[in-house]
C-alpha positions in Angstrom: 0.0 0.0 0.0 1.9 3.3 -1.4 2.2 5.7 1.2 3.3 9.7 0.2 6.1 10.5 2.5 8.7 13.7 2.3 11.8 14.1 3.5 12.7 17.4 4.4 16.5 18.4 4.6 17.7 22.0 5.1 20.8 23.0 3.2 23.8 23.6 5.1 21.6 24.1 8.1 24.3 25.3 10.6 26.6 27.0 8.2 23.0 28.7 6.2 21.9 30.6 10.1 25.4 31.6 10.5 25.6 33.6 7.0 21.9 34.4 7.3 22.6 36.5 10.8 26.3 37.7 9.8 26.2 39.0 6.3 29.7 39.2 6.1 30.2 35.8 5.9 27.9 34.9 3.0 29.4 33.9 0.3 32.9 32.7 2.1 34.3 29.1 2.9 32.7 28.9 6.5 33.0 26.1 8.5 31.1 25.4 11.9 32.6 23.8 15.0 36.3 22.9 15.2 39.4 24.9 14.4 42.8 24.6 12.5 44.3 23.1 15.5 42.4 20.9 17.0 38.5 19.5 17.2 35.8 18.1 14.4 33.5 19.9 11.9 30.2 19.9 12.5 28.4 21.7 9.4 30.6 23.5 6.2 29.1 25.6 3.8 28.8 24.6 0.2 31.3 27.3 -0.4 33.7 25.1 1.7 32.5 22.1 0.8 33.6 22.9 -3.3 37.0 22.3 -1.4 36.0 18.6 0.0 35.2 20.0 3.9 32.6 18.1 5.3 30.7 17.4 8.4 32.4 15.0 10.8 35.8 15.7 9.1 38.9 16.8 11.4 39.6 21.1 11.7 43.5 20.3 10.8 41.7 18.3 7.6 39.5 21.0 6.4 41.8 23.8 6.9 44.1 21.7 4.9 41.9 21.3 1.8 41.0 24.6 2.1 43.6 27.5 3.5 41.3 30.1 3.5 38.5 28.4 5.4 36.4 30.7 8.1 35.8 28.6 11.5 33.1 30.2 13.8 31.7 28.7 16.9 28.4 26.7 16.8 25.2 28.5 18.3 22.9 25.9 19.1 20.3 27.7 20.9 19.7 29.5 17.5 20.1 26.5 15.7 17.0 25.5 18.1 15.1 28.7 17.9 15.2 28.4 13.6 14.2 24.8 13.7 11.2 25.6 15.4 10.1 27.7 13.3 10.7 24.9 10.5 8.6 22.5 12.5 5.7 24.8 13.0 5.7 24.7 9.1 5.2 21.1 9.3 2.7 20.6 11.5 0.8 22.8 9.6 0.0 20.1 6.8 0.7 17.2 9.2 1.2 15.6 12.4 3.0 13.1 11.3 6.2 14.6 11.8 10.0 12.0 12.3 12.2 14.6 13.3 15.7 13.2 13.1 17.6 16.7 14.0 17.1 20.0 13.7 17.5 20.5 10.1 15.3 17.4 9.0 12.7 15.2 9.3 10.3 13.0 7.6 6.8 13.8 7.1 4.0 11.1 6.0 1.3 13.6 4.7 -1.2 10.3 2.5 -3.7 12.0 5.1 -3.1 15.7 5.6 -4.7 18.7 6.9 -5.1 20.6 3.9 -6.5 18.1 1.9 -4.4 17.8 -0.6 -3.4 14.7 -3.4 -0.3 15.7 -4.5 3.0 15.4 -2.4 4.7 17.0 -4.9 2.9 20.4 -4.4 3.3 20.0 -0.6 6.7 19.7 -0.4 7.5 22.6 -2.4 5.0 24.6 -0.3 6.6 24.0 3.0 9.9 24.6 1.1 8.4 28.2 0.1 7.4 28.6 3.2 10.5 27.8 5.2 12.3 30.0 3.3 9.4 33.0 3.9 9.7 32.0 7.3 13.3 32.0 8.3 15.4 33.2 5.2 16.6 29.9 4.8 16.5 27.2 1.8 15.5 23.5 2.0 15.6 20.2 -0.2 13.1 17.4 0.2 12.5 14.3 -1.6 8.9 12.2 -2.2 8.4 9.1 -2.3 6.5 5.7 -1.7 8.5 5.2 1.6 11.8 7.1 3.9 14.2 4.8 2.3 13.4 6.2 -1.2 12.4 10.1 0.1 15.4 10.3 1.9 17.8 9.3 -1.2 15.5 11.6 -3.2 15.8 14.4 -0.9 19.8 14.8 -1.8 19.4 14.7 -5.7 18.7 18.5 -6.5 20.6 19.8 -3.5 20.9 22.7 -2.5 17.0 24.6 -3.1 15.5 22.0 -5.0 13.2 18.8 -4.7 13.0 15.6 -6.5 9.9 12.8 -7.0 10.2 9.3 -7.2 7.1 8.3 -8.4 5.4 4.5 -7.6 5.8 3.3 -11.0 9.6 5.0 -11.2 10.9 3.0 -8.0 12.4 0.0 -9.5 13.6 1.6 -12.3 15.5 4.2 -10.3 16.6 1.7 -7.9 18.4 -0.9 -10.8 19.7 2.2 -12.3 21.4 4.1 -8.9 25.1 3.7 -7.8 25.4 1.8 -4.9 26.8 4.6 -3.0 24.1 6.9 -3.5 22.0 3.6 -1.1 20.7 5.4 2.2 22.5 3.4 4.8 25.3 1.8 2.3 28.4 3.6 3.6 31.7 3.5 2.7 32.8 0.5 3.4 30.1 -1.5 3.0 30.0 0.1 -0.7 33.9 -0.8 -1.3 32.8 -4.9 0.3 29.8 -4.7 -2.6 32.7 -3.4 -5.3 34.4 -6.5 -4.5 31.5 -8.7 -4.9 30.9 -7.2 -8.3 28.1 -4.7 -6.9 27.9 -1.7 -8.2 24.6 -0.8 -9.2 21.2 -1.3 -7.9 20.3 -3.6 -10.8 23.9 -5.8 -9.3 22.3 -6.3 -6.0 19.3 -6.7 -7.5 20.6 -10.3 -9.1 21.9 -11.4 -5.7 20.2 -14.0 -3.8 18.7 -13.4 -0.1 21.4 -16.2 0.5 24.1 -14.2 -0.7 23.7 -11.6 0.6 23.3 -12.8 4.4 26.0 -14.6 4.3 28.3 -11.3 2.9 26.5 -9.0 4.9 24.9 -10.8 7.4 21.4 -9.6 8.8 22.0 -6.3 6.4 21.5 -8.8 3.8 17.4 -9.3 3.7 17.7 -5.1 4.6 19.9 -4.9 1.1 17.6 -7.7 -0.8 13.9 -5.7 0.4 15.3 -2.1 -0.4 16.8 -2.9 -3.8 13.1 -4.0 -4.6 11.7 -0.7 -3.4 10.3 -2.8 0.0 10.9 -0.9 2.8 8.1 -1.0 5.4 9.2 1.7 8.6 6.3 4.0 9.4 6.8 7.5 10.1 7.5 7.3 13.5 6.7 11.2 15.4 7.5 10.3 18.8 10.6 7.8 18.1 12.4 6.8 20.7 16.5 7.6 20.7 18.3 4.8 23.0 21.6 5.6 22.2 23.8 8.0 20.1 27.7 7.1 19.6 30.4 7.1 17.3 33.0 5.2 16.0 35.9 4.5 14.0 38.2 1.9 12.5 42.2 2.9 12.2 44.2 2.1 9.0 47.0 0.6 11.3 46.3 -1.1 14.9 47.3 1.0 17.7 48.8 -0.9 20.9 49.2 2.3 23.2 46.6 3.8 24.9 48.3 7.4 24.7 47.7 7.1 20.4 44.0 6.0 21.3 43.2 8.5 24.0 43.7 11.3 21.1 41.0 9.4 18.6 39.1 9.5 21.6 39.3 12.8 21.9 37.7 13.2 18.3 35.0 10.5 19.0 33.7 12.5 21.9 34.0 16.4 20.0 32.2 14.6 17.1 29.2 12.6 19.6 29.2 16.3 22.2 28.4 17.7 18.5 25.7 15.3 17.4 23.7 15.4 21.1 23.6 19.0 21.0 22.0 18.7 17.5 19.4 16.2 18.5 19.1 18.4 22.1 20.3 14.8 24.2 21.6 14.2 27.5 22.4 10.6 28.8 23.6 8.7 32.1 25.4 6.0 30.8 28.7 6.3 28.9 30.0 3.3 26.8 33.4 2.6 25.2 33.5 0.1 22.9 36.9 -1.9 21.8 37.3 -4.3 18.8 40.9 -6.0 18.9 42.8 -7.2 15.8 41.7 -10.3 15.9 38.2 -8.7 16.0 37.2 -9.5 19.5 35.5 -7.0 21.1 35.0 -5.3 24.5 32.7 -3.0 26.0 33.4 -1.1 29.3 30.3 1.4 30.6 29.9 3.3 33.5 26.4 5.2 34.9 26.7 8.6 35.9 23.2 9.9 38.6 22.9 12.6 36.3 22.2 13.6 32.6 25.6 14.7 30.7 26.2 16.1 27.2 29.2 17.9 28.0 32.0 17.6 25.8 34.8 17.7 29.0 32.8 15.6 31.2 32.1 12.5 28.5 35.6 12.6 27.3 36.7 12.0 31.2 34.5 9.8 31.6 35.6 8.1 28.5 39.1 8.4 29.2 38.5 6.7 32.5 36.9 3.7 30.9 40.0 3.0 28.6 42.3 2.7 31.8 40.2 0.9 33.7 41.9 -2.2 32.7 45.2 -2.9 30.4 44.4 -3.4 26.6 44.7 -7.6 25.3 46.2 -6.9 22.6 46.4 -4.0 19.7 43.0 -2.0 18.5 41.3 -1.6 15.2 38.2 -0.1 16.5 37.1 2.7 19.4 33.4 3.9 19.6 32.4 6.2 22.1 28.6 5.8 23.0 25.4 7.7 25.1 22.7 5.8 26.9 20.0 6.1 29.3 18.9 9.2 27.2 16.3 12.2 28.4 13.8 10.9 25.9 10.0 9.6 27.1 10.0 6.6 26.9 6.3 6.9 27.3 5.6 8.2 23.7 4.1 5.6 21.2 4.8 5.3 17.9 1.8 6.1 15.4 1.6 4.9 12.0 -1.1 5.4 9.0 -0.6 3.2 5.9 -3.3 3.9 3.5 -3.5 4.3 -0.8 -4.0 7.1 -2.5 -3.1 8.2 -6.2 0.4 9.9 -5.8 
């Protein structure tokens, strides 16, 4: 049963505010969170990211790939106060409303409180008036389902929409890059290359056997989407256990000196992320994957809700020492539990067909 879900991603959400209050930046290489010394990025404008700066990315990194890059300090009570604003413009044609940060969310509008058929018209309305609103552009993509509207939300970045229509899906699926898969990252993509996966129309000849035993229990995940099956409602009160990070090394480290740094980034990078997504948690997790891939998690429960960049990392920091390493490390995550979220809030979901 097709449902008409929109994805709704602002462009450069961070980076956008910060040249829309400070004209004097518009225009320039901007870069949010971080610095040429030390710390991660957390948004880059698309002037800075014409120079391969990214989210997520290192401040020694960016400034490297782009010397004349502008770091300012992230705000994220405005970042808050703005997304409000966005919000209100959703609720206006739905309350069916996934945020998954501040600067997007998925909306199911198959029922909606306007009344209207097309998705299409919609999503360019709430674009219009987001932009009336707060001075600010936005991107969406609609589709059948979140898997599709998501990847369909990044196709005419930045300012513009894209529809995948029912009777486009498989089509577009056989004919995108494996890369361009929602939830295929990098490495996962570079494991497919080697398996001869390139395309969706590659997967697509893959049996469910294959795949699970390649991929494991991704592999029904990668056999259902490829066919344009993907059955997660809209979920407006979903629940957030957990938020971490990680990260594999290109070389094993043995001392926990060399590891304490990464951890350093893990935490800047999760402080980053739970400030987006407003969270605090109790419980702080560090997660250890040896060379020979055995892994070991160490946690510790704090009586009181922490987001705090200088607190997790202690806490963190105090978790690798706990006890000596067995042997050298491919893989540190840093991770927040025991989150401020109600856990009271159900999940509502409307699956109906209408024309599209």
């Amino acid at each position: 049963m097709n449902r008409k879900i929109i994805h709704v991603d602002m462009d450069a959400f961070y980076a956008s505010v910060e040249q829309l209050d400070f004209p004097e930046l518009r225009g320039k290489a901007l870069a949010v969170g971080g610095s040429e010394e030390r710390g991660v990025i957390a948004a880059a404008s698309y002037e800075a990211r014409k120079f391969g700066v990214r989210s997520a990315m290192s401040g020694v990194m960016a400034k490297k790939n782009c010397p004349h890059l502008i770091f300012v300090k992230p705000r994220f009570e405005r970042y808050k106060e703005v997304s409000r604003i966005i919000r209100s413009v959703f609720y206006e044609y739905t309350d069916l409303v996934e945020p998954l940060a501040l600067d997007e969310a998925f909306l199911d509008v198959t029922e909606n409180k306007i009344g209207c058929p097309s998705a299409t018209l919609i999503a360019h309305e709430i674009r219009m008036k987001i932009l009336e609103r707060t001075g600010l552009t936005a991107s969406a993509g609609i589709s059948i389902n979140k898997f599709l509207a998501k990847i369909a939300s990044d196709y005419n970045k930045p300012n513009g929409q894209k529809t995948i229509e029912p009777d486009e899906v498989i089509e577009f699926l056989e004919e995108l890059e494996i890369k361009k898969f929602f939830g295929i990252g990098k490495k996962t993509a570079d494991k497919m290359y080697h398996l001869g996966i390139f395309t969706g129309r590659d997967l697509k000849t893959k049996s469910v056997e294959f795949l699970a035993e390649h991929f494991g229990k991704s592999g029904q995940l990668y056999y259902d989407i490829v066919r344009g099956i993907s059955n997660s409602p809209v979920r407006p009160n979903r629940t957030i256990k957990s938020v971490g990070t990680e990260r594999t090394f290109d070389e094993n480290l043995s001392s926990e000196i060399y590891i304490e740094s990464r951890i350093e980034s893990l935490v800047e990078e999760l402080s980053l992320r739970l400030k987006k997504q407003n969270l605090a948690g109790k419980t702080i997790t560090l997660k250890i994957k040896y060379s020979d891939f055995v892994q070991q998690t160490r946690s510790t429960t704090v009586p009181y809700f922490v987001s705090d960049y200088d607190i997790i990392l202690d806490l963190a920091k105090s978790l690798l020492y706990q006890e000596k390493l067995k042997d050298s490390v491919r893989l540190i995550g840093v991770a927040l539990s025991n989150l401020n979220t109600d856990e009271k809030k159900k999940p509502i979901a409307v699956q109906l067909s209408f024309d599209f």
